[in-house]
TORKE-23170 format. One line per field, with one value per residue (C-alpha): residue in three letters; z, x, y. Coordinates in nm, 2 decimals. Each point is the difference from the previous one (the first is absolute). Layout:
// TORKE-23170
mardren	(Ala/...)
pz	(Z/...)
px	(X/...)
py	(Y/...)
//
This chain:
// TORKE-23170
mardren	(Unk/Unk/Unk/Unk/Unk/Unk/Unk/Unk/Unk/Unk/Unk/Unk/Unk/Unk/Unk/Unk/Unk/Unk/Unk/Unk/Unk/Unk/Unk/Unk/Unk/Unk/Unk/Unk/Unk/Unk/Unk/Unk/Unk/Unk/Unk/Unk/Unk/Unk/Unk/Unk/Unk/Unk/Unk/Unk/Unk/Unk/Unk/Unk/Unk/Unk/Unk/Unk/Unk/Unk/Unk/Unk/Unk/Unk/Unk/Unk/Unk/Unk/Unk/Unk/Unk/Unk/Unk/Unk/Unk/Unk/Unk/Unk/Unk/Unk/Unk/Unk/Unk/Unk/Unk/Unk/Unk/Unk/Unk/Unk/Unk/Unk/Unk/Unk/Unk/Unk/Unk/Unk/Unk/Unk/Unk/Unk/Unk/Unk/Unk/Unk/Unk/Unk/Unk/Unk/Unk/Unk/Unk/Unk/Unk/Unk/Unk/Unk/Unk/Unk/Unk/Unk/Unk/Unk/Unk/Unk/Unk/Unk/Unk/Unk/Unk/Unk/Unk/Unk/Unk/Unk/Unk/Unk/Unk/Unk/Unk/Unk/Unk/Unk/Unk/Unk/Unk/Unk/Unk/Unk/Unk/Unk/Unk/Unk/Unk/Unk/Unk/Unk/Unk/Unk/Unk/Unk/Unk/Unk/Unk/Unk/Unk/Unk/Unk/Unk/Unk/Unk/Unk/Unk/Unk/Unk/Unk/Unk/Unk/Unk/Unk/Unk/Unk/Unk/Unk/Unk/Unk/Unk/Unk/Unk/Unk/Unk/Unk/Unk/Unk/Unk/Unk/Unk/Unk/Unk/Unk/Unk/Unk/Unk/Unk/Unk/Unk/Unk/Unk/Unk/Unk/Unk/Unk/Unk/Unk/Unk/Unk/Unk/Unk/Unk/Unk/Unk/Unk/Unk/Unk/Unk/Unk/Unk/Unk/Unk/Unk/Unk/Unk/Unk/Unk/Unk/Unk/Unk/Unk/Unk/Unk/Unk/Unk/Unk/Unk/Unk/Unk/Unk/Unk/Unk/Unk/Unk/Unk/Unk/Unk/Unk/Unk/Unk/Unk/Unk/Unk/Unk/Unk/Unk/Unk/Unk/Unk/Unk/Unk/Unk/Unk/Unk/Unk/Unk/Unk/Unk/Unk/Unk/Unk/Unk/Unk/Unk/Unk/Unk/Unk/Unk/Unk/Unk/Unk/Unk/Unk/Unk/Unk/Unk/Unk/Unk/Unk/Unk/Unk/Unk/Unk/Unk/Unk/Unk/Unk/Unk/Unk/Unk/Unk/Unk/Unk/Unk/Unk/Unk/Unk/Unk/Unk/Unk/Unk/Unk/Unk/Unk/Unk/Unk/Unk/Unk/Unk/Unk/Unk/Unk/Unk/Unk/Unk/Unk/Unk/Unk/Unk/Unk/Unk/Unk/Unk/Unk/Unk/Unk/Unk/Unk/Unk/Unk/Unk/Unk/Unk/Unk/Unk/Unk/Unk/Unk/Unk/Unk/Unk/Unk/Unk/Unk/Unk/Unk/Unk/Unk/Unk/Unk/Unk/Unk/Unk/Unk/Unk/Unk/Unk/Unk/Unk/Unk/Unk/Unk/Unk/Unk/Unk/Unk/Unk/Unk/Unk/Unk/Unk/Unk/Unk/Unk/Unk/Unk/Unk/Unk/Unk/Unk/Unk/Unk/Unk/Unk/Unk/Unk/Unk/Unk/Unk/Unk/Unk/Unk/Unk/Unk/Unk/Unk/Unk/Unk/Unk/Unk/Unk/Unk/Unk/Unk/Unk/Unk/Unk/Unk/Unk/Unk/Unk/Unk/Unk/Unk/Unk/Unk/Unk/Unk/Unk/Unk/Unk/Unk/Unk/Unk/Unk/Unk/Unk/Unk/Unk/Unk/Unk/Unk/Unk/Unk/Unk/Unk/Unk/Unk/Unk/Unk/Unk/Unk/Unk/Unk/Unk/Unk/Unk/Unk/Unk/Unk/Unk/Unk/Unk/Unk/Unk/Unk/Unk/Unk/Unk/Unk/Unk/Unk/Unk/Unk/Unk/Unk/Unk/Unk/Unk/Unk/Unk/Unk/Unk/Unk/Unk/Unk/Unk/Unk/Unk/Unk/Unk/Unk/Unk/Unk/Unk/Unk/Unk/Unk/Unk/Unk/Unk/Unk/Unk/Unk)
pz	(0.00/-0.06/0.04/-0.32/-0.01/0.36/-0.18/-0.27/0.21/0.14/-0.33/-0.08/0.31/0.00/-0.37/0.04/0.35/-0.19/-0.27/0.22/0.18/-0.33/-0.07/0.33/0.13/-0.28/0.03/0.36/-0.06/-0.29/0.22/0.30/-0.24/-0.25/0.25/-0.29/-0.12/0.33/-0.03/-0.35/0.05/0.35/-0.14/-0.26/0.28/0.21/-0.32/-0.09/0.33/0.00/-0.27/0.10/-0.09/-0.20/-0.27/0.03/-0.12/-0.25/-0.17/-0.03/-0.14/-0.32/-0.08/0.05/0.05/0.27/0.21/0.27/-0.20/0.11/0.32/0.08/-0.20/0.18/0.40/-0.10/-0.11/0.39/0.17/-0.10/0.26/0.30/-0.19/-0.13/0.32/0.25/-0.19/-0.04/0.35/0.09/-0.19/0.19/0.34/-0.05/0.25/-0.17/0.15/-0.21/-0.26/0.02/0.12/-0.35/-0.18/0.19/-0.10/-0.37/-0.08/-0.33/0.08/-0.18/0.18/0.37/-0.07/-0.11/0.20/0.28/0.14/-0.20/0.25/0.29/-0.12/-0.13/0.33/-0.06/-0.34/0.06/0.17/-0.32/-0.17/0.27/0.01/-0.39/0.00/0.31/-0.22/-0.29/0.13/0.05/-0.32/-0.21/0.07/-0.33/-0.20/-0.04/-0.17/-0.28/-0.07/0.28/0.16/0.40/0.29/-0.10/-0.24/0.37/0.18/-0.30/-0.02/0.42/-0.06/-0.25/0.11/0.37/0.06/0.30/0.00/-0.32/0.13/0.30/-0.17/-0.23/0.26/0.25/-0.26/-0.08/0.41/0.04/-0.30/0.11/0.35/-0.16/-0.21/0.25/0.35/-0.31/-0.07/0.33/0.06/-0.24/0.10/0.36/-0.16/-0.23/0.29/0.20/-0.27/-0.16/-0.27/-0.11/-0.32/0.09/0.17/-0.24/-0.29/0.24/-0.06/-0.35/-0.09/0.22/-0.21/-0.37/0.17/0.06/-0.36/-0.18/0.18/-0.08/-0.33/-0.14/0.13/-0.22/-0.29/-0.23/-0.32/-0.28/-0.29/-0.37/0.09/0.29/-0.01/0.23/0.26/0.30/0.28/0.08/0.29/0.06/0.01/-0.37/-0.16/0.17/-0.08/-0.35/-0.01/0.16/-0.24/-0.28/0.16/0.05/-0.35/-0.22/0.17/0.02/-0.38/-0.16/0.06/0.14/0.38/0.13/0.25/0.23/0.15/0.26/0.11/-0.23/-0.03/-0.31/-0.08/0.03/-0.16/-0.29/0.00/-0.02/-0.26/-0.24/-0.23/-0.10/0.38/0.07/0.29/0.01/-0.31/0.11/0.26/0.10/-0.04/-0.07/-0.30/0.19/0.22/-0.37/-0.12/0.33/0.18/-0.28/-0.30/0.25/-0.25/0.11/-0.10/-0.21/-0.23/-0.09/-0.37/-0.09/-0.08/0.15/0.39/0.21/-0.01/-0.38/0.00/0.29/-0.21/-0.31/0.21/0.17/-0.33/-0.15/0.25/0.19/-0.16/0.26/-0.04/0.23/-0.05/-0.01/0.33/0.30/0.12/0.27/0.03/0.33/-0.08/0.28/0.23/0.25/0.31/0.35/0.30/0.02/0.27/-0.15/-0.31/0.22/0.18/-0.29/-0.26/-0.22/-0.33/-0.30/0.04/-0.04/0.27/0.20/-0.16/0.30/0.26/-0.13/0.24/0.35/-0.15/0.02/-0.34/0.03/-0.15/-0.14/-0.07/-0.37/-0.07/0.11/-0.25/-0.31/-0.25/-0.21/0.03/0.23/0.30/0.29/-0.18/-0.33/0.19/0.25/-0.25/-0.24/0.25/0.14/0.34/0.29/0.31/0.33/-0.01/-0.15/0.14/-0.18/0.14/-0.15/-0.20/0.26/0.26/-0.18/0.09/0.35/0.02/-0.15/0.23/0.28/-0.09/-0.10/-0.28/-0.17/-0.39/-0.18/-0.34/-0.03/-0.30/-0.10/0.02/0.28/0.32/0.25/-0.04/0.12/0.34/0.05/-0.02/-0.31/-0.25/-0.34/-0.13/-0.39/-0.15/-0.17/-0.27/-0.11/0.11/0.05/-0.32/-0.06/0.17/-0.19/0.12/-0.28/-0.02/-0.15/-0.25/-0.16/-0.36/-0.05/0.30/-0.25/-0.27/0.28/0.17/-0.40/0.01/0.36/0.01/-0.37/0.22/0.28/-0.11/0.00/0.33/0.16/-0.19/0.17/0.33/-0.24/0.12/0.33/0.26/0.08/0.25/0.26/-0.03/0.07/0.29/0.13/-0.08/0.19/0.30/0.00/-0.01/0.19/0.30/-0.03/0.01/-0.27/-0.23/-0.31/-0.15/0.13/-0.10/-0.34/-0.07/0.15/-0.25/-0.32/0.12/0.04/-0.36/-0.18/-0.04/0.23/0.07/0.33)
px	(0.00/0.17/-0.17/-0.11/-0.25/-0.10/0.01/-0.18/-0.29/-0.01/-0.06/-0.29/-0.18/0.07/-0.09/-0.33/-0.08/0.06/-0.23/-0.30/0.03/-0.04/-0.34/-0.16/0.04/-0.26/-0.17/-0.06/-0.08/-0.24/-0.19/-0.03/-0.12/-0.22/-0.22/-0.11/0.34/0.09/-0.14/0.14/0.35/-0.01/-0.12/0.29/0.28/-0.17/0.01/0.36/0.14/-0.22/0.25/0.22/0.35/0.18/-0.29/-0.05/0.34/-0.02/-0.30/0.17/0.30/-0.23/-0.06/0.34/0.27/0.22/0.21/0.01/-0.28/-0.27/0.11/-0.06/-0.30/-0.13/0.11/-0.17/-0.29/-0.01/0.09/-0.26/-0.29/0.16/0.06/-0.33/-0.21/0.23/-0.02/-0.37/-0.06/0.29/-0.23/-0.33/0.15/0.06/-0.15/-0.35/0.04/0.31/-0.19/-0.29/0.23/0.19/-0.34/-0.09/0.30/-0.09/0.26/-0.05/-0.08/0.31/0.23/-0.13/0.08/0.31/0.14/-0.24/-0.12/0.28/0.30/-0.20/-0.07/0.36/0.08/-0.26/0.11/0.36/-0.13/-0.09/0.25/0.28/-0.24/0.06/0.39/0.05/-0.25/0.22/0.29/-0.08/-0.21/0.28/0.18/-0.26/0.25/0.23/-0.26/0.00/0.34/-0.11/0.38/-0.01/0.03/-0.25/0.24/0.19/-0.26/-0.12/0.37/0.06/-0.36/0.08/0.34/-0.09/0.29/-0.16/0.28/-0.14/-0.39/0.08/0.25/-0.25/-0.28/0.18/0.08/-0.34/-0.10/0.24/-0.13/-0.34/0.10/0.23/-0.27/-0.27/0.21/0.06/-0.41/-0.07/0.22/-0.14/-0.37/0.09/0.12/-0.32/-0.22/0.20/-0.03/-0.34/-0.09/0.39/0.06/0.35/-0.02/-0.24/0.27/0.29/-0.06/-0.08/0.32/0.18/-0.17/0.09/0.34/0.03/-0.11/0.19/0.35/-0.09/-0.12/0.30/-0.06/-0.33/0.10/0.24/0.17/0.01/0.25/0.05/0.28/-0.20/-0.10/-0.27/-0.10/-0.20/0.11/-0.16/-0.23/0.23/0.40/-0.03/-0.10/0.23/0.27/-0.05/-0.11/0.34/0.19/-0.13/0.10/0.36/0.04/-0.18/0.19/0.33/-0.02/-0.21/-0.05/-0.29/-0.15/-0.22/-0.27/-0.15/-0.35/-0.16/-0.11/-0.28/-0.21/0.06/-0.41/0.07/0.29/-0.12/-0.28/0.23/0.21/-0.29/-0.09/0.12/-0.02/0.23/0.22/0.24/0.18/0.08/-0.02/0.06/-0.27/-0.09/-0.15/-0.28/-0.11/-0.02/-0.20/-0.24/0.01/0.04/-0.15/-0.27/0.07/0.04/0.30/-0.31/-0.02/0.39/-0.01/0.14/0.34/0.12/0.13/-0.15/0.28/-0.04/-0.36/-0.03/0.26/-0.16/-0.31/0.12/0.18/-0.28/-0.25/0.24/0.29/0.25/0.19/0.20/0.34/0.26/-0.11/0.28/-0.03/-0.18/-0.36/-0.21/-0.31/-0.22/0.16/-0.14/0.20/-0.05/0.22/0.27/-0.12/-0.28/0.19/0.19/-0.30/-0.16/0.30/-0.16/0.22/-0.25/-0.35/-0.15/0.13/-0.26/-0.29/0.02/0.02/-0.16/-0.30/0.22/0.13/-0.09/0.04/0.08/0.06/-0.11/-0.34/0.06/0.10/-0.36/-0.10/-0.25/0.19/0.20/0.16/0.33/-0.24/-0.09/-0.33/0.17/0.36/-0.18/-0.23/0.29/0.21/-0.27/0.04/-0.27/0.16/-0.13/-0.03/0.11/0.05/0.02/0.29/0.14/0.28/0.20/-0.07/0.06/0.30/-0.02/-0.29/0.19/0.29/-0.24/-0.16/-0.36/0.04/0.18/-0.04/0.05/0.03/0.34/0.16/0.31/0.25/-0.07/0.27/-0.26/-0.07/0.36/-0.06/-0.33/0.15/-0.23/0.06/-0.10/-0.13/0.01/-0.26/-0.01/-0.32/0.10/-0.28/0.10/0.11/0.33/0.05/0.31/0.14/0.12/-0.04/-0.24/0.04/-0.23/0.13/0.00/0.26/0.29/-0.11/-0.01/0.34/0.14/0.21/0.16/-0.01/0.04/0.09/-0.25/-0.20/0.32/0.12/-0.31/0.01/0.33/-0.20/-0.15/0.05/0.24/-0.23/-0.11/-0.24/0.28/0.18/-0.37/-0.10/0.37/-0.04/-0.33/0.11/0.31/-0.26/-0.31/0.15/0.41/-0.12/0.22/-0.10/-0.12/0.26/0.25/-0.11/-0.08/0.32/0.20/-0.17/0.09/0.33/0.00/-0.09/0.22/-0.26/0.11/0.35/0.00)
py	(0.00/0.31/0.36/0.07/-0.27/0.18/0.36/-0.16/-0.15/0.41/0.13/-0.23/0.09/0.34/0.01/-0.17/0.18/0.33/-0.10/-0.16/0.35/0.21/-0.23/-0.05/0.32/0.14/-0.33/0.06/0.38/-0.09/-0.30/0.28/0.29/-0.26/-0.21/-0.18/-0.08/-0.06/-0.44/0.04/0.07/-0.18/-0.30/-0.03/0.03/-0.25/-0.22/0.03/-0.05/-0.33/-0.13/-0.24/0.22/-0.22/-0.04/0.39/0.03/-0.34/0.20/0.35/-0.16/-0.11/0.33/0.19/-0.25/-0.14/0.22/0.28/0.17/-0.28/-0.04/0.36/0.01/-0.28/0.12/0.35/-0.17/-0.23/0.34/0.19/-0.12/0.17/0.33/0.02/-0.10/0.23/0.27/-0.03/-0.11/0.34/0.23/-0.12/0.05/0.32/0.21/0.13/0.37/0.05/-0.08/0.19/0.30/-0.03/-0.01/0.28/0.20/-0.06/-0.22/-0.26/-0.35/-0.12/0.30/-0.12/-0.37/0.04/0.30/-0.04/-0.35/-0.23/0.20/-0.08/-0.36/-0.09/-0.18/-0.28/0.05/-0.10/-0.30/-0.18/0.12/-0.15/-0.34/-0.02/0.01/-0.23/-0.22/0.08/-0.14/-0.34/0.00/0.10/-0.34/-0.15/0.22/-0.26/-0.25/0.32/0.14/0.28/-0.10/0.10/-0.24/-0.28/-0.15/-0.06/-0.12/-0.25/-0.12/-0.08/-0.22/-0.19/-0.11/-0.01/0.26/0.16/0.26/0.19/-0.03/0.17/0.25/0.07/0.00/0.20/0.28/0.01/0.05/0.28/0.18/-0.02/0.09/0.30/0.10/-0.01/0.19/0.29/-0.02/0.00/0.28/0.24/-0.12/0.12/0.33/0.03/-0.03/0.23/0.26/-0.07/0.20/0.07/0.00/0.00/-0.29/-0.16/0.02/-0.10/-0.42/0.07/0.16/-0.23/-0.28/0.17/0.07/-0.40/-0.05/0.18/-0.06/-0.40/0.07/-0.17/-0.34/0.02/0.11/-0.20/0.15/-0.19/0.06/-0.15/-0.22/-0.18/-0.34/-0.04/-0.32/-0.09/-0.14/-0.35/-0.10/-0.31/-0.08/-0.17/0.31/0.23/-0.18/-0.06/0.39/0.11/-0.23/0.16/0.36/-0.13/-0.19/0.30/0.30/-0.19/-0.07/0.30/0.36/-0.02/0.08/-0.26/0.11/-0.27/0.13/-0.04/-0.38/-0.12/-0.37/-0.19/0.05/0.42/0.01/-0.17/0.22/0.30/-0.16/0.04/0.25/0.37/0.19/-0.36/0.09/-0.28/-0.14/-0.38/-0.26/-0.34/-0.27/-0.29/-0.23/-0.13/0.30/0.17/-0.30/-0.01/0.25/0.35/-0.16/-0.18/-0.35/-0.37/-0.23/-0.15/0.33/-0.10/-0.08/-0.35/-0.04/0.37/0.03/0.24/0.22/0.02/0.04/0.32/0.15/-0.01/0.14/0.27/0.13/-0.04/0.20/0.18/0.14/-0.21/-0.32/-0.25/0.05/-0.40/-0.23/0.11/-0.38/0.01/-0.19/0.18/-0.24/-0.10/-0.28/-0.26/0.02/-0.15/0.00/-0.23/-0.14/-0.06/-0.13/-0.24/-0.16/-0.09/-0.05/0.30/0.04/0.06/0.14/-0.31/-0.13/0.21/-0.19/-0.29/0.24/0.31/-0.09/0.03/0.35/0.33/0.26/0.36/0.30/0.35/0.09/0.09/-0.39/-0.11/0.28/-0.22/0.22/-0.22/-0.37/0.08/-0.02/-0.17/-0.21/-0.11/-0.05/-0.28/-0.17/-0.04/-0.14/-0.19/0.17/-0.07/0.25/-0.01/0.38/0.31/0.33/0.36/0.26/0.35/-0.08/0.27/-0.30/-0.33/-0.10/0.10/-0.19/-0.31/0.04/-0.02/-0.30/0.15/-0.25/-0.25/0.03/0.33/0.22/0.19/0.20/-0.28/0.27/0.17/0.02/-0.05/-0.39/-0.06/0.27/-0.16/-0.39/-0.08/-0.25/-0.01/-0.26/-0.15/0.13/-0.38/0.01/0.38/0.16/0.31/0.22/0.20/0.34/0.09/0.33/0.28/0.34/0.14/0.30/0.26/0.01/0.37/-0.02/-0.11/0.29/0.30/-0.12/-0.09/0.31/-0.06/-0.30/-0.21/-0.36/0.07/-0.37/-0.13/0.09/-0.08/-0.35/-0.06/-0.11/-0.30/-0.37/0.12/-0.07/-0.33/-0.04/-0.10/0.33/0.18/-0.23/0.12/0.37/0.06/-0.20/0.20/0.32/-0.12/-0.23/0.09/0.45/0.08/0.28/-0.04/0.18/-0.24/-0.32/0.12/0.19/-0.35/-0.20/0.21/-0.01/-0.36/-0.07/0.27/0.25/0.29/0.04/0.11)
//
């Protein structure tokens, strides 16, 4: 964790908090003036902070894209009920003989509500506004599952690989900027109440907050120039590294910059590789999450007579302007694993060799394997294989191997490469009658990627081809162990493998 993902988490709720304050405060103003607009508008910001945040942020992202821009689009959006009621509820506490002494006086409706009763009603005012950014903080962690950057990415990191270290790092830097945040509030709530009716101090938080803003302004906003090969970084230790690779190789060998962004799931960044407002250029991935899980196909649409790796390139050429650069050797399909103990007890070596004993076991694993969608799942897996378990159990993904190191049950789904089998003692077993397809990993390319960089960078498919066939699925295994369970940095491990096979020379 260093402090510009904590800077960065800053700017996103200072961003958003600015933003729900532009909007609710006329909100609330309007609903106070407007009685009939008043179960209108209130109605709406009941609604939106109804949504669970995640899918407020999955279905802003449709319309403008992944990145810092939804998240803050989506906290403003979950801020604005405080604002809005406070200042409502602000203006009707105001004490009705000011009022009717500024009517008397002659004064317009608009001029005494804003000059008159909104002063005097600031203090409840400020209320909402310092319930939305506390609230703000936490929500912002959701950034991570958009290319928002901040502290989530930490957070999602220490749960997945059980490194309780980085959840309560990232936890406890989340406490003390809600703490911060909130003795400042307070502070300037006493001082509102003390003074009530200042305009002085009414502007004092305001400009302390556009003060905030603008110093981290830079952790928002991220040039981008002509020579600049752009990335995200991945949600796991695979795509990172693979990601980082690519940095070293391409500005090591061309004159071009390579910018990795913030942290980004292989569905998003997909999403954001499509299209002319794209706001990546490549990634790694995989043959079969193209075939099922982007292009939504079955290993049964595969044409006879072509691979799968053949056929999703010939589609996404075709449909979407991007192609699958050579095979780096690694296949991350889906794995059976159990614990060795497990293994041992009942002399496990294939998959088949559950069939016996499949009824004194217990499957597990994460909820989107029991998903119907397509035939890599939980249904077609067991009534290919013939398999009868005693029970099965759904978990988040984040949680599935501490689950399995714990006993909670015996048989399991796992990614083949992935470091975490050998922390968690899991062993994986044949997968004897070839159920499960190929999930060759390569990077894939937009094709007007080659033609912008052509000038820069004439060899840039070359370079990036150079990664082809050097990574078995041994060396991966080794390199996210090395990250996930060992703590080195990505960087690291990624930098010591290039070196190992003559592609970096230092």
């Amino acid at each position: 964790m260093t402090w510009t993902i904590v800077w960065e988490h800053l700017f996103i709720v200072l961003a958003a908090s600015i933003l729900s304050i532009v909007i609710g405060l006329p909100l609330g103003i309007l609903s106070y003036v407007y009685p009939k607009a008043r179960a209108v508008i209130l109605r709406v910001v009941d609604i939106l902070q109804t949504i669970p945040s995640l899918a407020l942020l999955g279905i802003i992202m449709v319309f403008i894209g992944a990145g810092k821009l939804t998240v803050i689009t989506g906290i403003t959006l979950y801020s604005l009920l405080p604002i809005v009621r406070n200042t409502c509820v602000g203006l009707q506490e105001v004490d009705p003989g000011v009022k009717e002494a500024a009517r008397g006086m002659g004064m317009s409706r608009a001029y005494r509500v804003l000059m008159v009763e909104f002063p005097l009603a600031f203090p409840t005012v400020f209320t909402g506004i310092r319930i939305a950014i506390v609230n703000a903080i936490g929500t912002a962690v959701f950034a991570a599952y958009v290319g928002g950057g901040g502290l989530g990415g930490i957070i999602n990191r220490g749960i997945r690989i059980q490194n309780m270290t980085l959840i309560l790092a990232g936890t406890g830097v989340l406490m003390v900027i809600a703490v911060v945040l909130d003795l400042l509030m307070g502070w300037f709530e006493r001082l509102m109440q003390k003074n009530r009716g200042s305009s002085r101090a009414m502007l004092l938080p305001l400009a302390a907050f556009l003060l905030a803003f603008v110093l981290l302004l830079p952790y928002g906003l991220r040039s981008s120039g002509d020579g600049e090969l752009k990335l995200y970084d991945g949600d796991y230790s695979e795509t990172q590294l693979m990601h980082h690779m690519v940095k070293m190789l391409v500005e090591d060998k061309t004159d071009l910059t390579v910018t990795i962004q913030d942290q980004m799931s292989q569905v998003n960044n997909f999403k954001s590789l499509i299209g002319d407002s794209h706001t990546c250029d490549l990634m790694i991935s995989y043959d079969g999450t193209l075939l099922t899980t982007f292009f939504h196909q079955d290993v049964t649409d595969v044409p006879e007579g072509l691979s799968i790796y053949d056929y999703v390139n010939q589609v996404a050429q075709e449909a979407y302007g991007m192609r699958l650069l050579e095979k780096l050797g690694f296949d991350n399909t889906y794995a059976i694993a159990v614990p060795q103990a497990v293994a041992d007890r009942y002399g496990l070596e294939t998959v088949s060799d559950l069939i016996p004993v499949a009824g004194e076991l217990v499957f597990g694993a994460e909820h989107e394997f029991f998903t119907q969608e397509g035939s890599m799942k939980y249904g077609p897996f067991t009534e290919f294989y013939g398999l009868k378990f005693k029970d099965w159990m759904s978990v988040d993904v984040s949680l599935k191997y501490a689950a399995a190191e714990k006993g909670s049950f015996d048989v399991t789904e796992v990614y083949a490469t992935d470091g975490l089998n050998r922390k968690a003692g899991l062993k994986v077993l044949e997968d004897d009658r070839s159920f499960f397809p190929d999930y060759n990993g390569a990077l894939l390319v937009r094709e007007d990627t080659f033609e912008r960089f052509a000038g820069i960078a004439p060899d840039l498919e070359e370079v990036l081809n150079l990664l082809a066939g050097q990574i078995s699925n041994d060396d991966m295994v080794e390199m996210t162990y090395q990250v996930d369970v060992m703590g080195r940095t990505v960087d690291d491990v990624a930098q010591e493998f290039l070196v190992s096979r003559g592609l970096l020379t230092t």
